[in-house]
C-alpha positions in Angstrom: 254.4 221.0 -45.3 258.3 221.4 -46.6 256.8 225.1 -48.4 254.9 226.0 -45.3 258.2 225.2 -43.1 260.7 226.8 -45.2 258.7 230.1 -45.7 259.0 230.8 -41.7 262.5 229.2 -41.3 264.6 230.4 -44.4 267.9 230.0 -43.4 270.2 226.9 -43.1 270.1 225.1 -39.3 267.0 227.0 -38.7 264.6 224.9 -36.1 261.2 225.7 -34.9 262.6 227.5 -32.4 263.8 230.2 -34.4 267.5 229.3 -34.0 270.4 228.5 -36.2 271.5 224.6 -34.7 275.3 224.1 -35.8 274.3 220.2 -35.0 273.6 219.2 -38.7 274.6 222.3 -40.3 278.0 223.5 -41.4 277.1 227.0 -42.6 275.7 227.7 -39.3 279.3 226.0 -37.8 280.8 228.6 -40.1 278.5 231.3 -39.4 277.4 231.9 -43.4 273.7 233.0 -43.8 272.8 230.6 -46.8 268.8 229.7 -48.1 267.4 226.6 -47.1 266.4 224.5 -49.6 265.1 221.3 -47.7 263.6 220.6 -45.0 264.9 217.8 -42.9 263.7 215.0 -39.9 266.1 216.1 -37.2 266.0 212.2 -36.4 264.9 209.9 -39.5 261.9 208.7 -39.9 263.2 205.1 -40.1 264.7 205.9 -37.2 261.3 206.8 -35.2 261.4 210.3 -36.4 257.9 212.1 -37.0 256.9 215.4 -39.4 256.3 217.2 -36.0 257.4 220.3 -36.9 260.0 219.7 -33.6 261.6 217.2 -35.7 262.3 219.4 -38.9 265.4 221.6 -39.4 265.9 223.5 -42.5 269.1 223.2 -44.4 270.7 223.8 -47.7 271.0 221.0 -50.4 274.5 220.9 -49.5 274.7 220.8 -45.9 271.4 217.8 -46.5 273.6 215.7 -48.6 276.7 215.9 -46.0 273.8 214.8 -43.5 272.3 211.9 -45.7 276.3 210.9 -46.5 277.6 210.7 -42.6 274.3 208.8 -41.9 274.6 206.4 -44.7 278.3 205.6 -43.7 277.1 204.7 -39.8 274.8 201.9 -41.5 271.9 204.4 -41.4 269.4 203.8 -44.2 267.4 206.6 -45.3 263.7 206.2 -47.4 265.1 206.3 -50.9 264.7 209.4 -51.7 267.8 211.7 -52.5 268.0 215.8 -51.2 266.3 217.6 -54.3 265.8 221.3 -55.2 262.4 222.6 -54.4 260.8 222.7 -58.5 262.8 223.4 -61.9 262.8 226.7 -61.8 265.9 226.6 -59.3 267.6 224.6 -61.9 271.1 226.0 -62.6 272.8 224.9 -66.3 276.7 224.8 -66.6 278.6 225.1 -70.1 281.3 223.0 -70.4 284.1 224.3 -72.7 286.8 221.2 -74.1 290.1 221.5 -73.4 293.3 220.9 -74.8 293.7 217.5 -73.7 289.6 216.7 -74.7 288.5 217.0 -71.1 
């Protein structure tokens, strides 16, 4: 379902209706044209929410962690399950060089 979704809605805030929503997404608020990487329940599934494709958004890993974070802090529980890139192959690998001070 979360492939299917993100192949015809490809861009952050996207909604079934073809539009960018600014509700849940802060590069739409910005205007920036960023991937998706997740697709989100528009209203939780603890929360009553269904995988109608009504009540799925897609948004970047970013803007789905600022989501699952202001949700979280109003007493919100989610399933569990933490926003994830799609696979390993988007897996990006920093080098960390010491510093003077050994940090």
């Amino acid at each position: 379902m979360s492939k299917a979704f993100l192949a015809q809605h490809p861009l952050c805030g996207m909604r079934p209706d073809g539009q960018r929503h600014t509700e849940h997404s802060q590069c739409a608020q910005q205007g920036r044209i960023v991937a998706a990487q997740c697709t989100d329940h528009i209203l939780a599934k603890v929360q009553g929410g269904t995988d109608d494709w009504h009540n799925l958004q897609a948004l970047c890993l970013a803007c789905n962690t600022r989501k699952a974070n202001l949700f979280e802090g109003r007493g919100i529980k989610s399933l569990g399950r933490s926003a994830q890139r799609p696979g390993r192959s988007h897996a990006q690998v920093f080098t960390v060089k010491q510093g003077p001070y050994g940090w």
